[in-house]
Structures are given as structure tokens and as C-alpha cells.
N, C-alpha and C positions, 0 to 999 in steps of 0.2 A: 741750694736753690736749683730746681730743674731749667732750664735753659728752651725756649720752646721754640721750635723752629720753624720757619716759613718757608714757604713753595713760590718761587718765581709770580709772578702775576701770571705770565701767559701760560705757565706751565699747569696752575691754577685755572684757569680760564678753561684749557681743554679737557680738563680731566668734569667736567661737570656735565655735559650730557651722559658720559658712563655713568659718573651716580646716581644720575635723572633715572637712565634707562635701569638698572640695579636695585633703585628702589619703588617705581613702579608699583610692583606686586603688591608689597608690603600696606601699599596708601587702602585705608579705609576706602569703601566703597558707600553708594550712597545713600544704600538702604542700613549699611552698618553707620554711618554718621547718621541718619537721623536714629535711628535705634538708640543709640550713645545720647544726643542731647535731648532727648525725651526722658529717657532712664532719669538724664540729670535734672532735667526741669521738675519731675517727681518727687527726686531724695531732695533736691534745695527747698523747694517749695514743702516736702513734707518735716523736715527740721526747723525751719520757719513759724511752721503752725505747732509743732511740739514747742517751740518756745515761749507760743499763746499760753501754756500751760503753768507755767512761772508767773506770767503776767497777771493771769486768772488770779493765783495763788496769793501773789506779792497786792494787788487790787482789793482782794478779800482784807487778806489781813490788813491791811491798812483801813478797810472801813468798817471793822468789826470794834468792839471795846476792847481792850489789852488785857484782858479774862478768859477771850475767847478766842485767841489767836492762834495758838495751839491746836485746837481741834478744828479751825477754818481748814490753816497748813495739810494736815491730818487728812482729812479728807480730800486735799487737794492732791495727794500722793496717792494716796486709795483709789481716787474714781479713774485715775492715769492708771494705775494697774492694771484694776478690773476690767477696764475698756480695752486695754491690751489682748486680754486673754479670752474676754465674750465675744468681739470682735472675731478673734481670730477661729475660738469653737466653733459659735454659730451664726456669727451676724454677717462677716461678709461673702457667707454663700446664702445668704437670705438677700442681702442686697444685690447679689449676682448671680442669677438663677441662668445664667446662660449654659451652664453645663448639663443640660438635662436630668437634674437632680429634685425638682421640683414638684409635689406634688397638686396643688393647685397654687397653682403661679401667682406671688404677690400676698400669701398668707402664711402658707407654712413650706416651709424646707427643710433639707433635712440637716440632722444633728449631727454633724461632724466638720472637722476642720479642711476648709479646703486648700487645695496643694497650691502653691504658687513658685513650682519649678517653673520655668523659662524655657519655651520652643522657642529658642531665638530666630532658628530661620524663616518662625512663623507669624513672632509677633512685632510691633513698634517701637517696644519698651519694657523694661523686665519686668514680669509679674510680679515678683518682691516690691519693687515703686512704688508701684500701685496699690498694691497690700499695705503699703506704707503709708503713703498719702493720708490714702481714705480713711485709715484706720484713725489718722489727727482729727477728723471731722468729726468721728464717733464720738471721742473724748471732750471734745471741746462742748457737745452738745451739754454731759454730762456737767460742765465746769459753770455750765447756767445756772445749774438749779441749786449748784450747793452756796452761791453767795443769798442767792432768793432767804435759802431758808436756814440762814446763820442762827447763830446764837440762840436756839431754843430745839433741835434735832438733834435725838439722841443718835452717834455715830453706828451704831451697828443697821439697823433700820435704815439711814440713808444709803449707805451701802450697797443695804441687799437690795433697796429700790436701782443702784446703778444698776448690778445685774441686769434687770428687766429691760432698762431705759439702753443700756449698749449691745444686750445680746437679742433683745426684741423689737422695741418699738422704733427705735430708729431705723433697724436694716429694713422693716418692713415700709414705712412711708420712705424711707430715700430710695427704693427699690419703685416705688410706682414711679419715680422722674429719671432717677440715674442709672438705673435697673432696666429701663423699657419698657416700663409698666403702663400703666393706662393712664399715666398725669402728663408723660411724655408724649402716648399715640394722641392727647385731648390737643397737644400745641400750649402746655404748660410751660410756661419758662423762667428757669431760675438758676443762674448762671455758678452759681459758686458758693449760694445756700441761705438768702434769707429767710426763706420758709422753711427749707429742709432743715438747715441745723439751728438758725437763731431762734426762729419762731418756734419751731419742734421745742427747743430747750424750754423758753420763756411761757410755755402751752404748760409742760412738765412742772414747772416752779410755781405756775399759779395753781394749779390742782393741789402741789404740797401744801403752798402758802393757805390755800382757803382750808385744806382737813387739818393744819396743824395749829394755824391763829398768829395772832400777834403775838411780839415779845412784851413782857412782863412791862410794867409803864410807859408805852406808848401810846397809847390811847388813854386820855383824864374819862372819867364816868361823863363829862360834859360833853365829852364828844373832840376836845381838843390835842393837838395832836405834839407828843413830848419829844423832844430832841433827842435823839438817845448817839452822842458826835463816837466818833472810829478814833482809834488810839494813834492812826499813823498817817497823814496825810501826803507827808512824803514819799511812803511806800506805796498808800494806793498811786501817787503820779507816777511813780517808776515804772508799775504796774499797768499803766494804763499806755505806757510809752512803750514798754514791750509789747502788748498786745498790736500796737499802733505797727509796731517792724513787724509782726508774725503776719500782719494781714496781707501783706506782699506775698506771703506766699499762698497762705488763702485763696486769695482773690488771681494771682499771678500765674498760678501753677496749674488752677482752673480749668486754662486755656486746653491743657491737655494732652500740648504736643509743641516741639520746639529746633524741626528737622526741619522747617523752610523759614525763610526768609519773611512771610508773611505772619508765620504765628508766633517769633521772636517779635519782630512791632506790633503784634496785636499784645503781647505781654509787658510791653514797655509801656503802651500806652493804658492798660489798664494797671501799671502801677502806678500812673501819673495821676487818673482819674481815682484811684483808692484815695491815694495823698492828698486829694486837693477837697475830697468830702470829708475827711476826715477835719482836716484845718476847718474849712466854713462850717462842719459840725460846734467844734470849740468854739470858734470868733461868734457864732449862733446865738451857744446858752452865757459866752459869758455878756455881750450885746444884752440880751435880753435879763436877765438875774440882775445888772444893773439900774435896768429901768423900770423892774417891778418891786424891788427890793429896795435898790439904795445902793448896793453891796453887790461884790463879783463873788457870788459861790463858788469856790472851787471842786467843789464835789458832784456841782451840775455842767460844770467845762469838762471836767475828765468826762464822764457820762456822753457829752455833747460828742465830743469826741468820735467816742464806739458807738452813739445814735448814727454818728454822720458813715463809719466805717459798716456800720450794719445795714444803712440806707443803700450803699452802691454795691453791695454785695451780691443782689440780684439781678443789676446789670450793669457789671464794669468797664465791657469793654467798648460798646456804642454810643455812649453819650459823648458829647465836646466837653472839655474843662469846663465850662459854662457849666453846662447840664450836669458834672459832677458835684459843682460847688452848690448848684440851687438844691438839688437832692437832698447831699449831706446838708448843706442848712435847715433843711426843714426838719430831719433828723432831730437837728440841736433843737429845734422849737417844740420838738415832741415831747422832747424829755422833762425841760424846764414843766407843762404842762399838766404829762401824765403822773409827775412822779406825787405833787399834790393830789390830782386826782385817785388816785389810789390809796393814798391817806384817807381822803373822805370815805371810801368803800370801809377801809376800817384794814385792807388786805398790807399787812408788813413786808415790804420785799426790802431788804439791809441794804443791800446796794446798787437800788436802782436797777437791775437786770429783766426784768418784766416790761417798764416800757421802754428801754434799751434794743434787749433783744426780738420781744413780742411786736409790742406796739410798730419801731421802727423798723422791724421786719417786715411788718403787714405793709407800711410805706412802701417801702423795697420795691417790694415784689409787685403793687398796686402800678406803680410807676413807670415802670418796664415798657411796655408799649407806647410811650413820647418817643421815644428812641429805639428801638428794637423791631423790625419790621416782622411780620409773619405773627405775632401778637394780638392781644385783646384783651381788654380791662374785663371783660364777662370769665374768660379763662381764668386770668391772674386770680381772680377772689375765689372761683369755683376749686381750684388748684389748694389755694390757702384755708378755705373752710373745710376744705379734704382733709388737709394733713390737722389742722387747729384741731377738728372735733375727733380723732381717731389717738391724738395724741392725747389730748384732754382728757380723753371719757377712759382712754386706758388707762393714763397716769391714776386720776382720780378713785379707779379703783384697787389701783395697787394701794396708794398711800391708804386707802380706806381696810383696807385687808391687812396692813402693817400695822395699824391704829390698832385694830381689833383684837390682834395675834400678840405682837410685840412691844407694842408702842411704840408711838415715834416721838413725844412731847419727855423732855427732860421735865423732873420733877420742881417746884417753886424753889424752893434751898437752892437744888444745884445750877438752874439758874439765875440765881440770886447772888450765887459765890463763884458762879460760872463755869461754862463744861471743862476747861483745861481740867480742872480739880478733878471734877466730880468723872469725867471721861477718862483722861488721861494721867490725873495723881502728876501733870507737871507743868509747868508754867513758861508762857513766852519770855515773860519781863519779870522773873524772881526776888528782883531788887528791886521792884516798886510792888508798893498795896496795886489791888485789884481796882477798875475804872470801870 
């Protein structure tokens, strides 16, 4: 054993202004400390949102049938790829046209991948971060639409529709607010993307939803509407609890910056305000499913949940706990609502993500100005029927162009015996028959 030896106290005592003066030099300076927790506040906050991506995935499967579990998964790895690499081609120099590569600003940019080396003496925060960051936004938009349009979307067609949706339509509407675009110069605000990415997705998923149709017996010739329950409810809750921790960084990392004093408690307090919409989103739909039903749904608490999480998304850092908790509760009241109402239209969305993300997004965003000075409910909607119809009217013609070309509807058989088979030739649950 080494033996370790001490210094006199006073002997100690004098020797510490030399180290003081010694190490001086060496101490961070203050442009290099916020530089540093910026960087950090980026990579936590964007690992965070990559872990939405699991939560997506583990939610899906758990409220699809245990036929079609496999290709939910499937797809949940695919459109994380894809968004990876369209992002990186062409989308975040379409969402970031600041380099004068633009040729009319806010439509087309050009096709290559932009550099995200680091002029550190120049900037706040590594380029890389931030390529990082946003690039979780892209994907997650992505992660909307493939629960919408489960169990009846043939895998290669949804696909190529991510393409579009990660290399095009999203960098260009997140580019008119986050970009500097003309949603920004209007006094649009939306703070960490209930429009930009919930409602952009939920825009995407009901275009698919109406070109591709319901799944096979849910809808009776009477009009009635068939239960068709998800194989795993436990995994969607796991699923929805991860989603519930990735929103910290969603909403947290937002802020944008993490080198004073002031926008460390501005991040604190919008995790605090995330959290507490979230909870009165749940306490919301399961309160109310009780009172209209009999019975606490647990498939409209979880939803309730990411209503209330997608409700303070467009402004989390100004309201009081108060104002978060009434927000997200109305969230949960959306859901319990809309997700009937959408059965009546006849429109199938499997796991409730249309008025999740749509619906409770258009709240979001509607709401914004209770709280948020420099605001206006006339902007808020003008902002949101921006992005709604530009996403809509594109989506809808891609999925219409995939229809036409490729198809996008799996054949009656296959799902009948369901895509794992008929898609993938493998199965989630081997040792059980098909549900």
C-alpha cells in the first residue's frame, strides 16, 4: 500500500496563492464557458429527443395488433435513418439558408450537404450541436405519421414518402419560423414546435390517413365503429414514459443557450412547466373517460399525457405552473374528444396521433399569447394555417403520387394475416397465433 503523505497545514496554506497564480491561465475564459454549456445544453437535450425515438417505436408497438409489430418497429428504424441522412443532404441547408446559398429564400436551396465544422472563435456553440439537435426534430416529425398510418401501409412507399417529408417539407416550413423566414419577420411564435413539428407531422398523417382509408373492420357497413385493441399495453405505457423524459429535452434545449445564469432558470423552469402539463394532461383524460364511460381508458391517459406534453410545447417557458397545468389539461380534454370524433369522419388514425399531435398542437400554438407578450391570437392561426395547408396539400400529393405509381395499401390477405408476414416473412410474437 502507498503511503500518502501530507504537507504541514501552514506549509499548505502558503503554497496556494502560487497555484492560484500558476493556474490562472489555464481557467476557461467566459466566452469559452458559455461556448462549453451551450455545446452541452444541445448534445443532452438532442440525446433526449433521440430517445423520443424508442418511445415512438415501443408506443407504436404496443398499440398496434401483434401481427403488425414487426413492421411498426421496422419502420421506426427506417424513418430514424432516413431522416439522418435527408436531413443531413438537403434539409438542414434548406432550414438554414443563412449561408447565402439560397436561391429564392424559403423554397428551394441547394442540394448538398452543409459543412458543420466549428469557427470556434466565432461562434456560441459547436455547429455539430446543432446539426444534432435539430436533426431530432426532423425525425420525430417523421415518427407521427407512421403510427397514424399503421397496419395497412405497405413499408417501401412509406418510406419513400419519409424522404420528402425529412428532406423537403419540413426544412422548408421550419425554415419560415426557425430559419427567418417570413413566420418569424410576421411575430409568429412557437417556441419548441407545436406547429413546426407536431402539427407539420399530424398535417402529414391525415393526408396519408384520408388517401389510404381505414383498416380492414373498423368501420361496420352501419356506420359503427369496431374495436380493433393493440397487443401490448404495457409497452405502449413504457413508450409513452419515455417520450414523457425525451420532452425535457425537446422543450428544454429549445431555450437555445445555457452560458448565463438566466437561460440555465429559464430551462429549469420550462422543465418544470413541461412536467406539470404533462401530469394534468393524464389526470385530464383519465378524470374525464371515467365520467363518460364508467371505466378509466388507459390508452386515452397515455395520449392525455403527450396531448398535455404537445399542448406546452409552443410556449413553455412563460406560463406559471398554473398556466401549465390548465394548458396541458385541456390537451387531455382534446383527446378524450377528438379521437371519437374522427371515428365519425370514418378517418383511422391506430394511435391517436392526429388529435394528439394536430389537434393539441393547433391548441399550443392558439394559446401562446395568455402568456407570451409581443404575441397575437390573429398571428398564432395565420402562422398555423401556413404551415397546416402547405404541409397538407404537399403531403397529400405525394401520398397521391405513391397511390398511383407504387401503391401504398397492402393487399386484403396480407392484411388480414398481417404485414410482419406478408412485409417482412418474420414475426414479433412467433409463439403466439396472430391477434
Amino acid at each position: 500500500m502507498t503511503k500518502i503523505k501530507y504537507l504541514p497545514l501552514a506549509a499548505a496554506i502558503a503554497m496556494v496563492p502560487t497555484l492560484g497564480a500558476a493556474q490562472d491561465a489555464e481557467f476557461a475564459t467566459l466566452e469559452q464557458t458559455t461556448f462549453i454549456f451551450n455545446t452541452l445544453l444541445f448534445l443532452i437535450g438532442g440525446f433526449l429527443v433521440f430517445w423520443m425515438a424508442a418511445g415512438f417505436a415501443m408506443l407504436e408497438a404496443g398499440l398496434v395488433r401483434s401481427k403488425n409489430v414487426t413492421t411498426q418497429l421496422t419502420k421506426n428504424m427506417g424513418l430514424f435513418g432516413i431522416a439522418a441522412i435527408m436531413y443531413w443532404l438537403i434539409g438542414y441547408n434548406i432550414m438554414y439558408p443563412g449561408d447565402g446559398n439560397w436561391i429564392i429564400e424559403g423554397v428551394f436551396g441547394t442540394i448538398s450537404p452543409k459543412d458543420i465544422k466549428t469557427d470556434i472563435d466565432a461562434g456560441g456553440y459547436s455547429n455539430a450541436s446543432d446539426f444534432f439537435f435539430q436533426l431530432m426534430f426532423c425525425a420525430t416529425t417523421a415518427s407521427i405519421v407512421s403510427g397514424t398510418m399503421a397496419e395497412r401501409v405497405k413499408l417501401w412507399p412509406f418510406l419513400i414518402f419519409v424522404v420528402v417529408l425529412t428532406g423537403i417539407i419540413y426544412p422548408i416550413e421550419a425554415s419560415w419560423q426557425w430559419g427567418g423566414g417570413f413566420l418569424s419577420t410576421m411575430g409568429f411564435s412557437d417556441f419548441a414546435g407545436s406547429t413546426l413539428v407536431h402539427a407539420a407531422g399530424g398535417f402529414a398523417a391525415l393526408a396519408g390517413a384520408i388517401i389510404l382509408g381505414p383498416r380492414l373492420g373498423k368501420y361496420s357497413k352501419e356506420g359503427r365503429v369496431i374495436p380493433l385493441p393493440g397487443s401490448n399495453l404495457a409497452l405502449a405505457t413504457l413508450g409513452t414514459f419515455i417520450l414523457w423524459m425525451g420532452w425535457f429535452g425537446f422543450n428544454g434545449a429549445s431555450q437555445l443557450a445555457m452560458g448565463t445564469l438566466e437561460d440555465v432558470d429559464a430551462v429549469a423552469q420550462i422543465f418544470a412547466n413541461t412536467n406539470m402539463a404533462a401530469a394534468a394532461g393524464a389526470i385530464a383524460a383519465l378524470i374525464l373517460t371515467q365520467v363518460m364511460y364508467g371505466k378509466v381508458d388507459l390508452t386515452m391517459v397515455l395520449n392525455g399525457a403527450l396531448a398535455g406534453l404537445v399542448s406546452i410545447t409552443a410556449g413553455p417557458l412563460d406560463p406559471t405552473l398554473f398556466g401549465a397545468l390548465w394548458i396541458g389539461a385541456v390537451g387531455g380534454v382534446i383527446v378524450v374528444f377528438a379521437v371519437p370524433f374522427l371515428d365519425k369522419l370514418k378517418i383511422d388514425d391506430v394511435v391517436g396521433a392526429i388529435p394528439v399531435h394536430l389537434i393539441a398542437g393547433f391548441w399550443g400554438t392558439l394559446v401562446v399569447p395568455v402568456y407570451t407578450e409581443g404575441t397575437s391570437f390573429v398571428t398564432q392561426i395565420i402562422g398555423f394555417a401556413a404551415v397546416g395547408i402547405f404541409v397538407f396539400v404537399i403531403s397529400l400529393i405525394a401520398w397521391m403520387v405513391l397511390k398511383a405509381t407504387l401503391g401504398i395499401r397492402a393487399s386484403e390477405e396480407a392484411e388480414i394475416n398481417g404485414l410482419d408476414t406478408s412485409e417482412l416473412g418474420m414475426e414479433a410474437y412467433p409463439e403466439f397465433s396472430n391477434g
